[in-house]
N, CA, C, O and CB atoms as a CASP TS submission, in Angstrom:
PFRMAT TS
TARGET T0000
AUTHOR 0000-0000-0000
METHOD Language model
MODEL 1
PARENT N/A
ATOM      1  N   UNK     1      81.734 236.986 142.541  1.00  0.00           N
ATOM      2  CA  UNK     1      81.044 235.721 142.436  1.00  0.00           C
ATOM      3  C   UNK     1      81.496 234.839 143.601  1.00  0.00           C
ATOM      4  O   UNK     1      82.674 234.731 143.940  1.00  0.00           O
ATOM      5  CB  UNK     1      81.323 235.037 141.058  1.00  0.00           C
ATOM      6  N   UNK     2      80.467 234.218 144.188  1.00  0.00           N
ATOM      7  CA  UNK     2      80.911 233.506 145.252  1.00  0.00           C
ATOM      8  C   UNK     2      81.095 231.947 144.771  1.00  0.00           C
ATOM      9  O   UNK     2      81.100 231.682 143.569  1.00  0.00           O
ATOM     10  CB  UNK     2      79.898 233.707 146.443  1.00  0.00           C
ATOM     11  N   UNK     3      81.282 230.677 146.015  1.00  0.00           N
ATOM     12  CA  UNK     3      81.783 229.603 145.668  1.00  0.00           C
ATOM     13  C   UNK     3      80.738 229.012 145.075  1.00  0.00           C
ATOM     14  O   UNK     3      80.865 228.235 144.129  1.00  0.00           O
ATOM     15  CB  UNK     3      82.380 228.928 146.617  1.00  0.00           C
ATOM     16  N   UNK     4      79.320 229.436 145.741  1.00  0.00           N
ATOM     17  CA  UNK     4      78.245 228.201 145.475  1.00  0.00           C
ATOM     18  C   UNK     4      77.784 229.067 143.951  1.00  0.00           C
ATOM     19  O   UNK     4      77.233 228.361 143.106  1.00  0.00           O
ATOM     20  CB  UNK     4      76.652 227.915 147.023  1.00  0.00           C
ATOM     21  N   UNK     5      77.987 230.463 143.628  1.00  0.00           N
ATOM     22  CA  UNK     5      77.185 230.771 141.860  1.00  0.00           C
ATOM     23  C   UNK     5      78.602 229.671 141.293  1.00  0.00           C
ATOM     24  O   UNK     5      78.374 228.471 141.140  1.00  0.00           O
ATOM     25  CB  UNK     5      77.199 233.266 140.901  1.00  0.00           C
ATOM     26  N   UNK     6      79.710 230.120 141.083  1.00  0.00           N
ATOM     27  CA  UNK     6      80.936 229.334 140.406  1.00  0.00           C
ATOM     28  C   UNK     6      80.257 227.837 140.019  1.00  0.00           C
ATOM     29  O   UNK     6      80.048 227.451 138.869  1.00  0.00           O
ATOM     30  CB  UNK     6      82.414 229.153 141.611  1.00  0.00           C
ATOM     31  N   UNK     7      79.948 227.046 141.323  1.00  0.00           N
ATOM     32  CA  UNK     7      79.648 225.614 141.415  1.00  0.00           C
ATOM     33  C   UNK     7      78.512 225.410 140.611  1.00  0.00           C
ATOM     34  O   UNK     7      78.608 224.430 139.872  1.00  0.00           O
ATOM     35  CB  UNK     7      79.409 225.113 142.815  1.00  0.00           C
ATOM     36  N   UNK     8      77.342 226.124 140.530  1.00  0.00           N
ATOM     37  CA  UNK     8      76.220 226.225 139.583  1.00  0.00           C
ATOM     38  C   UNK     8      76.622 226.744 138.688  1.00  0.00           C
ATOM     39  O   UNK     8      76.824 225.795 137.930  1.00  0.00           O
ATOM     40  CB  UNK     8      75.131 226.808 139.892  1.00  0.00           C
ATOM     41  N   UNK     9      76.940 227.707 138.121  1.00  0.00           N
ATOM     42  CA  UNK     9      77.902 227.652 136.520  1.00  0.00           C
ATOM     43  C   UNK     9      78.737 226.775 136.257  1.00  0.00           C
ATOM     44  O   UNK     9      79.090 227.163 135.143  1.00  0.00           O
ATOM     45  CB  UNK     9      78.806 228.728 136.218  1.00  0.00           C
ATOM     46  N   UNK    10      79.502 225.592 136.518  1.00  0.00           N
ATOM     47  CA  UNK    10      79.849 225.135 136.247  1.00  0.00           C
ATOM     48  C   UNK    10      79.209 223.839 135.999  1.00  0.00           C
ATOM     49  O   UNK    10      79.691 223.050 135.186  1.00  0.00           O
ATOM     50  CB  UNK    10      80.531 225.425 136.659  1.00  0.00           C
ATOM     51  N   UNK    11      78.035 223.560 136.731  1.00  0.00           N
ATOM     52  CA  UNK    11      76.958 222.493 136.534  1.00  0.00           C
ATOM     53  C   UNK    11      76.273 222.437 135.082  1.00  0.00           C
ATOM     54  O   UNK    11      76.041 221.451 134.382  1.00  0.00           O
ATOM     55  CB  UNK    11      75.820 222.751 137.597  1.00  0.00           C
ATOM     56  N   UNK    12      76.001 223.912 134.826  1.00  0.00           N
ATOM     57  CA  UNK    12      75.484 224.662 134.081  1.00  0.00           C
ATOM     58  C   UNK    12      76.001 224.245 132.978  1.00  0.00           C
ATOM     59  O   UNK    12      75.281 223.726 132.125  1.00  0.00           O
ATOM     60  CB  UNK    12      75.575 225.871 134.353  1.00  0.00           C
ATOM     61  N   UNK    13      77.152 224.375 132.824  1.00  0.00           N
ATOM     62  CA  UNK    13      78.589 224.485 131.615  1.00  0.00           C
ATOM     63  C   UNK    13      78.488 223.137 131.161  1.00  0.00           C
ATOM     64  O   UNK    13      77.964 222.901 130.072  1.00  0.00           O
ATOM     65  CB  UNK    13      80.439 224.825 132.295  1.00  0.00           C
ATOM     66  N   UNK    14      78.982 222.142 131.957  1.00  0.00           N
ATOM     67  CA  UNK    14      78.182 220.680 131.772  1.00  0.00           C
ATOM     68  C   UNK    14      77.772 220.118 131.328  1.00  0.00           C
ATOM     69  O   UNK    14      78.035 219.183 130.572  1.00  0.00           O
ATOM     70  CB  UNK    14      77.632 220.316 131.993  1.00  0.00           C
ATOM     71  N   UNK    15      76.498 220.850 131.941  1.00  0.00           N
ATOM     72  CA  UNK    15      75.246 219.943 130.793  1.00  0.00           C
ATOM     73  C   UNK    15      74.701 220.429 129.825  1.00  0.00           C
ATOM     74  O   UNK    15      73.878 219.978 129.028  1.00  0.00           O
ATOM     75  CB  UNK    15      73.993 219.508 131.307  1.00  0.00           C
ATOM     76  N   UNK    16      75.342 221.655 129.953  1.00  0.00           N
ATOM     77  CA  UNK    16      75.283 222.513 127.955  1.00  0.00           C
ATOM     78  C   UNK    16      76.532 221.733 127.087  1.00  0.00           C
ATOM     79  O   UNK    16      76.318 221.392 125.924  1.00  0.00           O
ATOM     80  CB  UNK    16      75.916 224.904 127.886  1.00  0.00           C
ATOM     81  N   UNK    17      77.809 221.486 127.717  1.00  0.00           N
ATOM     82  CA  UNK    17      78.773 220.431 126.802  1.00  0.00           C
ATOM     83  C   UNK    17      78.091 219.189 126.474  1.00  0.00           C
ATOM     84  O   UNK    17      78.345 218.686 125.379  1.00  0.00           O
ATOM     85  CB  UNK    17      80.150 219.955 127.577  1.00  0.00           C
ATOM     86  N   UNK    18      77.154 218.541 127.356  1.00  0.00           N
ATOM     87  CA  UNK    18      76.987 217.005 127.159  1.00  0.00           C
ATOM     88  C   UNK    18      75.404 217.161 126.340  1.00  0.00           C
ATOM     89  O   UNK    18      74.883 216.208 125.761  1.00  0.00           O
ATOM     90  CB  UNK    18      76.996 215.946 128.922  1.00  0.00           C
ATOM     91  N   UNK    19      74.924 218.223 126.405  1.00  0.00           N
ATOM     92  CA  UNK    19      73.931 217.981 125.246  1.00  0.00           C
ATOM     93  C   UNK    19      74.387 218.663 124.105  1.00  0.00           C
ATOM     94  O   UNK    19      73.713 218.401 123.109  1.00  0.00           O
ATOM     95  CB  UNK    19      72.498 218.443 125.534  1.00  0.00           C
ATOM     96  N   UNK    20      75.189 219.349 123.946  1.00  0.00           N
ATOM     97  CA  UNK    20      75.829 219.485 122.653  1.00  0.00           C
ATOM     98  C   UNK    20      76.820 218.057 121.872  1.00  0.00           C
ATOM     99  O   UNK    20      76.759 217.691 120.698  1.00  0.00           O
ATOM    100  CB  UNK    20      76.794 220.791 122.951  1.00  0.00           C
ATOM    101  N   UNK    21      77.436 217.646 122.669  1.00  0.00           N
ATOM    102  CA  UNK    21      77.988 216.230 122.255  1.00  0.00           C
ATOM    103  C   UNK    21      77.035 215.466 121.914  1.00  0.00           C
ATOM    104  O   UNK    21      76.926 214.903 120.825  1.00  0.00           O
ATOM    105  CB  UNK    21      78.720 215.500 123.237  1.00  0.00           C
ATOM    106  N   UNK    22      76.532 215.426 122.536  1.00  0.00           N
ATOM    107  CA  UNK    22      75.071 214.701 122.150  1.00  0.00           C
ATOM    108  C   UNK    22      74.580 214.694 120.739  1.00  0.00           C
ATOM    109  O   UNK    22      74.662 213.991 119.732  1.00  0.00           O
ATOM    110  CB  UNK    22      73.913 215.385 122.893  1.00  0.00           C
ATOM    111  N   UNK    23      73.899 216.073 121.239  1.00  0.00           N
ATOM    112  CA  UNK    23      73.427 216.648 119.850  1.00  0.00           C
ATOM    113  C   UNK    23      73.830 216.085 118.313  1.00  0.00           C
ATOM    114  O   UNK    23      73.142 215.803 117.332  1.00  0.00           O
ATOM    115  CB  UNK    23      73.913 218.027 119.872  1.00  0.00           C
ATOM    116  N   UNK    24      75.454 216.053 118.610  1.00  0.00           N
ATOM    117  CA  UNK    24      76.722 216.206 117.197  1.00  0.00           C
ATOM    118  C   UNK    24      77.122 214.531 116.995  1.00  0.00           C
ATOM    119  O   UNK    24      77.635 214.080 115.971  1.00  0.00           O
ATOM    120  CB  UNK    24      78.623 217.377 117.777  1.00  0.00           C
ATOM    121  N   UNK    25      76.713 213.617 118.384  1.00  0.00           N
ATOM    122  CA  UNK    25      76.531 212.526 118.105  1.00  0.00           C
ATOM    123  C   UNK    25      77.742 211.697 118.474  1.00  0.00           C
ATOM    124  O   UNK    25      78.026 210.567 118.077  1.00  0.00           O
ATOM    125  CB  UNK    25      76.141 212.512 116.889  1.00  0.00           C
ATOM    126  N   UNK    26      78.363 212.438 119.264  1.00  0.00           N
ATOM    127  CA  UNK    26      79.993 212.170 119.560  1.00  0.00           C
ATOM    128  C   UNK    26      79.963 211.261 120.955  1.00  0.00           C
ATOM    129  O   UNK    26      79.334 211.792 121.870  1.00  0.00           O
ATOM    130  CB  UNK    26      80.996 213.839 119.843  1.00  0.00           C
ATOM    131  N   UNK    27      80.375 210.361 121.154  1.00  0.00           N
ATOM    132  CA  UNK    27      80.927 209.470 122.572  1.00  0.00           C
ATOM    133  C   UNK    27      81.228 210.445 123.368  1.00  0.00           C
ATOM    134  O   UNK    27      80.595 211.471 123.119  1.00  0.00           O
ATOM    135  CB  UNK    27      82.296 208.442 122.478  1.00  0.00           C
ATOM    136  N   UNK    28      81.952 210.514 124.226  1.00  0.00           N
ATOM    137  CA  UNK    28      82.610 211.104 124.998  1.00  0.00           C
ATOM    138  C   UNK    28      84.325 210.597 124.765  1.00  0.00           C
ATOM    139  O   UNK    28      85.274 211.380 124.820  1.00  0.00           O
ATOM    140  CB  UNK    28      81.910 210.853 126.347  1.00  0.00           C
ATOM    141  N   UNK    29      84.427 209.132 124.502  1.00  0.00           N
ATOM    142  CA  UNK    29      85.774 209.160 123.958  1.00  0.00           C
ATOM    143  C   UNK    29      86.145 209.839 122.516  1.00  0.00           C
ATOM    144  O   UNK    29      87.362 209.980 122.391  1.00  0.00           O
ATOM    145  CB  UNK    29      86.148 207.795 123.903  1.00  0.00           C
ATOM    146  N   UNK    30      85.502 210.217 121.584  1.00  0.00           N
ATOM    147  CA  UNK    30      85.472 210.698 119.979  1.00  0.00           C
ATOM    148  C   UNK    30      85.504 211.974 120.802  1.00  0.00           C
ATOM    149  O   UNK    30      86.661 212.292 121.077  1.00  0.00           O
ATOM    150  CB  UNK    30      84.015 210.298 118.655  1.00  0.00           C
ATOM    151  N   UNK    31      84.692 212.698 121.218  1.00  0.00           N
ATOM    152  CA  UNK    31      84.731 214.217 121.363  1.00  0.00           C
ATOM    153  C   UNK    31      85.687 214.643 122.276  1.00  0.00           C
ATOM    154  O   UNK    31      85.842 215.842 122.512  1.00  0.00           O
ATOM    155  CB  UNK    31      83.464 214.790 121.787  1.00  0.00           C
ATOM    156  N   UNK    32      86.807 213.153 123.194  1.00  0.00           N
ATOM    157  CA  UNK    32      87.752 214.060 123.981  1.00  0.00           C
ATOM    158  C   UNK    32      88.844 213.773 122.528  1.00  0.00           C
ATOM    159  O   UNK    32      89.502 214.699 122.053  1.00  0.00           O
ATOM    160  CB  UNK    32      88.335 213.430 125.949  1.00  0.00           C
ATOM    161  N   UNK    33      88.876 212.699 122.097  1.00  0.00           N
ATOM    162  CA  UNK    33      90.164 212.511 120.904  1.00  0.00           C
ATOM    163  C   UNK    33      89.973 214.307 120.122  1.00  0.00           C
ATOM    164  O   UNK    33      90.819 215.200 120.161  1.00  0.00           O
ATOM    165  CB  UNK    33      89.664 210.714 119.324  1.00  0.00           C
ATOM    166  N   UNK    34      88.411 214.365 119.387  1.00  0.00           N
ATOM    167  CA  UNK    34      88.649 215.179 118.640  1.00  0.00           C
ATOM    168  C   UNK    34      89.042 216.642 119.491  1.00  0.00           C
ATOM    169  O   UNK    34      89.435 217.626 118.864  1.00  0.00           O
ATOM    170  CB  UNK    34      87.531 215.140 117.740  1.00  0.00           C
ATOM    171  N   UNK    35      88.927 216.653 120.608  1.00  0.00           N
ATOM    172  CA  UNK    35      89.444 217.547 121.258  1.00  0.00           C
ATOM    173  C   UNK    35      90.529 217.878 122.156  1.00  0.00           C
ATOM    174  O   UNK    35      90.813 218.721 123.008  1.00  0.00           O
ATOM    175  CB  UNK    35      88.808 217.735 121.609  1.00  0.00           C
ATOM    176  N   UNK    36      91.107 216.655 121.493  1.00  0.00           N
ATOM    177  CA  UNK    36      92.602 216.599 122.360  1.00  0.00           C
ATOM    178  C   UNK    36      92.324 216.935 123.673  1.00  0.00           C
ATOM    179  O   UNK    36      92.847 217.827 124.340  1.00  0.00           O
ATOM    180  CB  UNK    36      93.815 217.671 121.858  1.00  0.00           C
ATOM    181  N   UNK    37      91.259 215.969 124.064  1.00  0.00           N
ATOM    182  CA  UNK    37      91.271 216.476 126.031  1.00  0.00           C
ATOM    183  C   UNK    37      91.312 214.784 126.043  1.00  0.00           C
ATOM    184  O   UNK    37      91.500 214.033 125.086  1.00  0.00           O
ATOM    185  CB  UNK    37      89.313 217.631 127.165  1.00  0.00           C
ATOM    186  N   UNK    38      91.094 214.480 127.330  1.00  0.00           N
ATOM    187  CA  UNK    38      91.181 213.240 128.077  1.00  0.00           C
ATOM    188  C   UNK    38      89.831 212.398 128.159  1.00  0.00           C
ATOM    189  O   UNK    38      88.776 213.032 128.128  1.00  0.00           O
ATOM    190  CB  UNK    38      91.653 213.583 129.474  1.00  0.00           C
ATOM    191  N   UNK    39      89.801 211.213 128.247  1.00  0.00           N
ATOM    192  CA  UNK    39      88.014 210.885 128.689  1.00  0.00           C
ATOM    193  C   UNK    39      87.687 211.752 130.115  1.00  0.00           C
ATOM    194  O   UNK    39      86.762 212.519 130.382  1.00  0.00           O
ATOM    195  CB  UNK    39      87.672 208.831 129.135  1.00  0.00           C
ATOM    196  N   UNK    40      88.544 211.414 130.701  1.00  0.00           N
ATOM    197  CA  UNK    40      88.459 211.784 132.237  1.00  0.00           C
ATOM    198  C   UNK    40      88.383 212.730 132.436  1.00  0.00           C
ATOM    199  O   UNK    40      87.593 212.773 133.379  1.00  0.00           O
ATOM    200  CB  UNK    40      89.255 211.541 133.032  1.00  0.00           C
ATOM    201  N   UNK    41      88.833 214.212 132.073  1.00  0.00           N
ATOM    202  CA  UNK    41      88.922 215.335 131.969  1.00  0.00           C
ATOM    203  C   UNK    41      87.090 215.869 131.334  1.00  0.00           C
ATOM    204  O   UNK    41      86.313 216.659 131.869  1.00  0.00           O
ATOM    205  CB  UNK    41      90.346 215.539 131.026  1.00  0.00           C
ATOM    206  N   UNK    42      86.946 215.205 130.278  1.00  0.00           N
ATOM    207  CA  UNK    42      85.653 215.696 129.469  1.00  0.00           C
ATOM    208  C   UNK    42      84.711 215.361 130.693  1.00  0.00           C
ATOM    209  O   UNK    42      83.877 216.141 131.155  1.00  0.00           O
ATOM    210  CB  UNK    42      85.236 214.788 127.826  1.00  0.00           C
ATOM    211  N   UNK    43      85.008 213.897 131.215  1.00  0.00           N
ATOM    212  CA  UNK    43      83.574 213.484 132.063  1.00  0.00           C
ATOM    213  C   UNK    43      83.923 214.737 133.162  1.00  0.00           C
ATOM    214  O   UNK    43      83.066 215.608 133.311  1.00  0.00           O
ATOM    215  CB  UNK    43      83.456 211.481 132.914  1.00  0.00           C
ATOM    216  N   UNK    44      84.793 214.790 133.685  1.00  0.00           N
ATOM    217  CA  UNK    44      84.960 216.474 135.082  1.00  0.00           C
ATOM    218  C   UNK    44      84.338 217.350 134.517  1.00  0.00           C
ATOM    219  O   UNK    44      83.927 218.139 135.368  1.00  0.00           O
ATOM    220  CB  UNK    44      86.658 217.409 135.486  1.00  0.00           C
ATOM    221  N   UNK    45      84.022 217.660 133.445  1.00  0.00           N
ATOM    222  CA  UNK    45      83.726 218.978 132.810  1.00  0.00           C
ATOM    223  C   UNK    45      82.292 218.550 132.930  1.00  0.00           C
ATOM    224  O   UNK    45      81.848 218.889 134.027  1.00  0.00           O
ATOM    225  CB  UNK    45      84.399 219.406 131.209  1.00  0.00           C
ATOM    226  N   UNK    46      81.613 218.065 132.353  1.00  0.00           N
ATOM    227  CA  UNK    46      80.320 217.145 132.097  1.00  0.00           C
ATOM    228  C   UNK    46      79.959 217.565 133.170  1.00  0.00           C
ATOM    229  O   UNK    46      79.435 218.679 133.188  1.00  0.00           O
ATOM    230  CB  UNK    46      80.292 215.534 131.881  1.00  0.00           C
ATOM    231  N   UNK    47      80.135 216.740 134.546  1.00  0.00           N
ATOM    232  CA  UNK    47      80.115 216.676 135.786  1.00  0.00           C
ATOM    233  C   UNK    47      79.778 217.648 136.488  1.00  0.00           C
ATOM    234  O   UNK    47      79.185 217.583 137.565  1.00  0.00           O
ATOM    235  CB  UNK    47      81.015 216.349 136.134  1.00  0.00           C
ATOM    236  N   UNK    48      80.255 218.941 135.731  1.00  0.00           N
ATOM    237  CA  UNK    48      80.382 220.290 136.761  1.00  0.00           C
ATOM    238  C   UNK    48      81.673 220.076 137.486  1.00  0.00           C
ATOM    239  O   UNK    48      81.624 220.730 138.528  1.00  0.00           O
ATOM    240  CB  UNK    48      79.058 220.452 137.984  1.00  0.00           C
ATOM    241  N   UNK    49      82.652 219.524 137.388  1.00  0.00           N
ATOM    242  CA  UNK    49      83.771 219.469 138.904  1.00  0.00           C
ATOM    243  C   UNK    49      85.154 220.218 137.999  1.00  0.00           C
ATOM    244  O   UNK    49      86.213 220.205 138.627  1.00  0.00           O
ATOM    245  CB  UNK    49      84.291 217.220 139.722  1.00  0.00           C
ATOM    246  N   UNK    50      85.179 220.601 137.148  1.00  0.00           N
ATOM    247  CA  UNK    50      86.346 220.878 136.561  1.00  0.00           C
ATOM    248  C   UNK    50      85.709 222.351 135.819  1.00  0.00           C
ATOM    249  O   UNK    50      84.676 222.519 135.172  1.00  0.00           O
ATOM    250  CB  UNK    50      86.970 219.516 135.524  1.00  0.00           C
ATOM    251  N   UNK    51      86.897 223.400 136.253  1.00  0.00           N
ATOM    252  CA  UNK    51      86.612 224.814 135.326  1.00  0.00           C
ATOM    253  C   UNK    51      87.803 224.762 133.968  1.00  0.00           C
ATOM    254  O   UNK    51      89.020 224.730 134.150  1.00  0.00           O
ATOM    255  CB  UNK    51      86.953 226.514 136.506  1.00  0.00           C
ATOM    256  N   UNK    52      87.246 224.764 132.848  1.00  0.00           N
ATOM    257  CA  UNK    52      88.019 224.975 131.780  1.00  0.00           C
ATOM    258  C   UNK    52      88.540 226.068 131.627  1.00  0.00           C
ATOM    259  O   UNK    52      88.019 227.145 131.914  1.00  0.00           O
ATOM    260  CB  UNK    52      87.514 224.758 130.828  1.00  0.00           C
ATOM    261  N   UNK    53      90.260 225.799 130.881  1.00  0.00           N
ATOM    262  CA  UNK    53      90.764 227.248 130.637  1.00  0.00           C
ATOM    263  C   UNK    53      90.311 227.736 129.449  1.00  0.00           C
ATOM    264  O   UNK    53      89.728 227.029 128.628  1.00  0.00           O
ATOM    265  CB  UNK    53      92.229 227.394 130.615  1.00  0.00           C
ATOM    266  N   UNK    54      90.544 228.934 129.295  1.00  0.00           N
ATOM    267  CA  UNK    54      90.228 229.467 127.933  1.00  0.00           C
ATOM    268  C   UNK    54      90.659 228.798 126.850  1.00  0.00           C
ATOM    269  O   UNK    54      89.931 228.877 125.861  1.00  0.00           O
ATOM    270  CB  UNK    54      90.683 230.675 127.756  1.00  0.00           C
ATOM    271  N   UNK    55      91.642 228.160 126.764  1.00  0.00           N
ATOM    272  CA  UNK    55      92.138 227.422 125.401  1.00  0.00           C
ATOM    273  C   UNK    55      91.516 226.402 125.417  1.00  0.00           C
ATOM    274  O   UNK    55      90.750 226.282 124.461  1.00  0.00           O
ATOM    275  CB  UNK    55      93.574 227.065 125.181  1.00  0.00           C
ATOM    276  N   UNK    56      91.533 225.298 126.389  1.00  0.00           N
ATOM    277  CA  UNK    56      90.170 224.675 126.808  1.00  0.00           C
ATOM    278  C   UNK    56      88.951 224.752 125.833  1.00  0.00           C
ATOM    279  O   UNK    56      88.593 224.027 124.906  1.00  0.00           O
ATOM    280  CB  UNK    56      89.719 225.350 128.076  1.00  0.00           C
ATOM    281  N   UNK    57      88.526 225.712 126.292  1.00  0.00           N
ATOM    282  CA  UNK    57      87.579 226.425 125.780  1.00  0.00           C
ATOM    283  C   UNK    57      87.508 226.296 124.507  1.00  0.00           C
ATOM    284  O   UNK    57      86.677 225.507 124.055  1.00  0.00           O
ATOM    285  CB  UNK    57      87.646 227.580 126.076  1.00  0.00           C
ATOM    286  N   UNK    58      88.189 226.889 123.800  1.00  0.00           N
ATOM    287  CA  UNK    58      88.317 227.147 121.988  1.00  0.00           C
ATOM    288  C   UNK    58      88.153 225.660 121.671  1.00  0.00           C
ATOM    289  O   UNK    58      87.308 225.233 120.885  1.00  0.00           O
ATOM    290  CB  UNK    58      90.095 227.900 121.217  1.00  0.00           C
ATOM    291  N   UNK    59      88.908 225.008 122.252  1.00  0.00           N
ATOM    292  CA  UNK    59      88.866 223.087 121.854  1.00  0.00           C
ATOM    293  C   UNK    59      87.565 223.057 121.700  1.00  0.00           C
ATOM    294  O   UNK    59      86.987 222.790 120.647  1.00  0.00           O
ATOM    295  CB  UNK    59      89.380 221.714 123.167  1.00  0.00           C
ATOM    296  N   UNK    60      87.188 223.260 122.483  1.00  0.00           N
ATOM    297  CA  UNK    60      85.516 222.367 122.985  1.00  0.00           C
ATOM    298  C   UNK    60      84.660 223.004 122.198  1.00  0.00           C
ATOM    299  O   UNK    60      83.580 222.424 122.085  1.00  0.00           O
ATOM    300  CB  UNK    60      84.806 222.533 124.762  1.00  0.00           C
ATOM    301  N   UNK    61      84.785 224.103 121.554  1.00  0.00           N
ATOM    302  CA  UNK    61      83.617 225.169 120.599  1.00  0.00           C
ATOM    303  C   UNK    61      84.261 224.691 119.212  1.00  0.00           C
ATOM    304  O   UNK    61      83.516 224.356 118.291  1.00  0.00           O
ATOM    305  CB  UNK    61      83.732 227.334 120.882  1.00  0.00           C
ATOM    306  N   UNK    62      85.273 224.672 119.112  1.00  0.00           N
ATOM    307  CA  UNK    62      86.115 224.739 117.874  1.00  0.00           C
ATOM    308  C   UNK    62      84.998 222.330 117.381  1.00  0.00           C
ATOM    309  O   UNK    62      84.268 222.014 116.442  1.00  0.00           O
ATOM    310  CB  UNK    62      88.955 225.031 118.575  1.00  0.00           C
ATOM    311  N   UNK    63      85.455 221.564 118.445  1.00  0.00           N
ATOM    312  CA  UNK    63      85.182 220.317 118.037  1.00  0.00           C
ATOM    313  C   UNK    63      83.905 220.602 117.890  1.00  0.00           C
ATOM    314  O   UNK    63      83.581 220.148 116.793  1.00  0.00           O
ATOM    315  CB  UNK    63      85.542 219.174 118.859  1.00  0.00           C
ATOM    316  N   UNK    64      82.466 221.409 118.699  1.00  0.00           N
ATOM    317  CA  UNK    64      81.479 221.400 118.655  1.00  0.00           C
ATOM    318  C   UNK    64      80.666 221.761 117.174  1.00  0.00           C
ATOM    319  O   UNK    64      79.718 221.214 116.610  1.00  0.00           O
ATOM    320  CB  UNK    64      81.342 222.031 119.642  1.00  0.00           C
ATOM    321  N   UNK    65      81.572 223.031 116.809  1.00  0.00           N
ATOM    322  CA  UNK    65      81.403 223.594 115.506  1.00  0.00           C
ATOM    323  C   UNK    65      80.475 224.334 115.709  1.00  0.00           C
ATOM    324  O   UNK    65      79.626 224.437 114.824  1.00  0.00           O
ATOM    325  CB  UNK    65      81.180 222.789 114.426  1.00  0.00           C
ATOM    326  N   UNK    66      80.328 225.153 117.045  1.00  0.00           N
ATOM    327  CA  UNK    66      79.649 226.773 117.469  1.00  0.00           C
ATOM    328  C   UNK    66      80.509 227.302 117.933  1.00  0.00           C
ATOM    329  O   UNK    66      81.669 226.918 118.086  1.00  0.00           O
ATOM    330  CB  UNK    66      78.491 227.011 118.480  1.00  0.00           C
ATOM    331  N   UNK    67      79.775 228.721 118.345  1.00  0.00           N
ATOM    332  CA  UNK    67      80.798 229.641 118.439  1.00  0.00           C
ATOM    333  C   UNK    67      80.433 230.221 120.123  1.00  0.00           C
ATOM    334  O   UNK    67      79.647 229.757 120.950  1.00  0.00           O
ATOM    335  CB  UNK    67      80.706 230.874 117.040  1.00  0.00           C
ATOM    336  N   UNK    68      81.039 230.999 120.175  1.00  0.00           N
ATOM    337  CA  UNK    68      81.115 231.337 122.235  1.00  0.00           C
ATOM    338  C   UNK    68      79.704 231.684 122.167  1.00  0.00           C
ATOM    339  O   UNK    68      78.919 231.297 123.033  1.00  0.00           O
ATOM    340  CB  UNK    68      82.351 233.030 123.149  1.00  0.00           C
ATOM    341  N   UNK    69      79.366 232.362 121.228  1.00  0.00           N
ATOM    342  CA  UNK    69      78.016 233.473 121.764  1.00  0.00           C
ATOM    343  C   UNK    69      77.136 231.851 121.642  1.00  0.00           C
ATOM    344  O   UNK    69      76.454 231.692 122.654  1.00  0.00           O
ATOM    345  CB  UNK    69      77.298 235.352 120.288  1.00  0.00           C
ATOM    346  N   UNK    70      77.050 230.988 120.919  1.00  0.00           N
ATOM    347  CA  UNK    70      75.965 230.200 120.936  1.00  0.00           C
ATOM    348  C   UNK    70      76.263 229.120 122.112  1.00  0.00           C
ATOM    349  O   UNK    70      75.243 228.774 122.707  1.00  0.00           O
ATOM    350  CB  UNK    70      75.716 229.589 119.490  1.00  0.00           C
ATOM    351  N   UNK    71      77.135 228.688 122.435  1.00  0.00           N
ATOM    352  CA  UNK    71      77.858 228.386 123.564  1.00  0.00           C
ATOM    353  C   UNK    71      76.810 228.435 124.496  1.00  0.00           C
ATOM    354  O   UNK    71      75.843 227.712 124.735  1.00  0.00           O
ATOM    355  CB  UNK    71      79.032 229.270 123.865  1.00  0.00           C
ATOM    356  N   UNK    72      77.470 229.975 125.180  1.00  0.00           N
ATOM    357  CA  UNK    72      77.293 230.298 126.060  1.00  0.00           C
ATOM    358  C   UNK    72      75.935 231.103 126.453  1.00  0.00           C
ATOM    359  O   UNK    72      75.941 231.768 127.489  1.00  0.00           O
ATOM    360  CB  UNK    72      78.266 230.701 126.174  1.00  0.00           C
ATOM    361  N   UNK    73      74.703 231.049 125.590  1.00  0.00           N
ATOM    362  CA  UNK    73      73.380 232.075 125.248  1.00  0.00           C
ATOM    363  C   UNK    73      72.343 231.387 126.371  1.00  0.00           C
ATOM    364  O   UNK    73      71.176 231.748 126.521  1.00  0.00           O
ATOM    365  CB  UNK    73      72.654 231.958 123.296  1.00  0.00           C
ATOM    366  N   UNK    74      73.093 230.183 127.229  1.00  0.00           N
ATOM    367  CA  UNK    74      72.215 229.519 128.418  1.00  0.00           C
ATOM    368  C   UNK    74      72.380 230.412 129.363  1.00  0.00           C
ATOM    369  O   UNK    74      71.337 230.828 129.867  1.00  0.00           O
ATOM    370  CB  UNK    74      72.611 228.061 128.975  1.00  0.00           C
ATOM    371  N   UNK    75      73.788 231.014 129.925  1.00  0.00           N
ATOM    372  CA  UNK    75      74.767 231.289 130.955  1.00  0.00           C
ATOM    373  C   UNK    75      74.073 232.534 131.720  1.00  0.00           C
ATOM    374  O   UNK    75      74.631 233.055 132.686  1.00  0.00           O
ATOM    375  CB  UNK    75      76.324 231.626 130.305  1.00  0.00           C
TER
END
């Protein structure tokens, strides 16, 4: 995978998190509390500018209340 697919998956990743927050009705400050992440951190992610780690990860599916495969069925 090169730099510029990475940079578009991660755009990607984004704006599948921020319409799922959405969706569930959460701020962005409520969905970083309930996810023990940061405001600042969630908006990088949002953004596309930040790659989440896998544990990361589990946070953000685990607060969403889906699971990877539904997650990720854009990708």
């Amino acid at each position: 995978m090169n730099a510029l697919q990475e940079e578009e998956i991660l755009k990607e990743f984004g704006k599948k998190l921020q319409k799922l927050r959405k969706a569930k009705k959460l701020s962005i400050r409520n969905f970083a509390y309930a996810a023990e992440l940061s405001v600042s951190y969630v908006q990088k992610l949002e953004a596309g500018l930040s790659n989440p780690s896998y544990t990361t990860l589990l946070k953000i599916i685990d607060t969403l209340s889906v699971d990877l495969n539904h997650f990720a069925s854009e990708f």
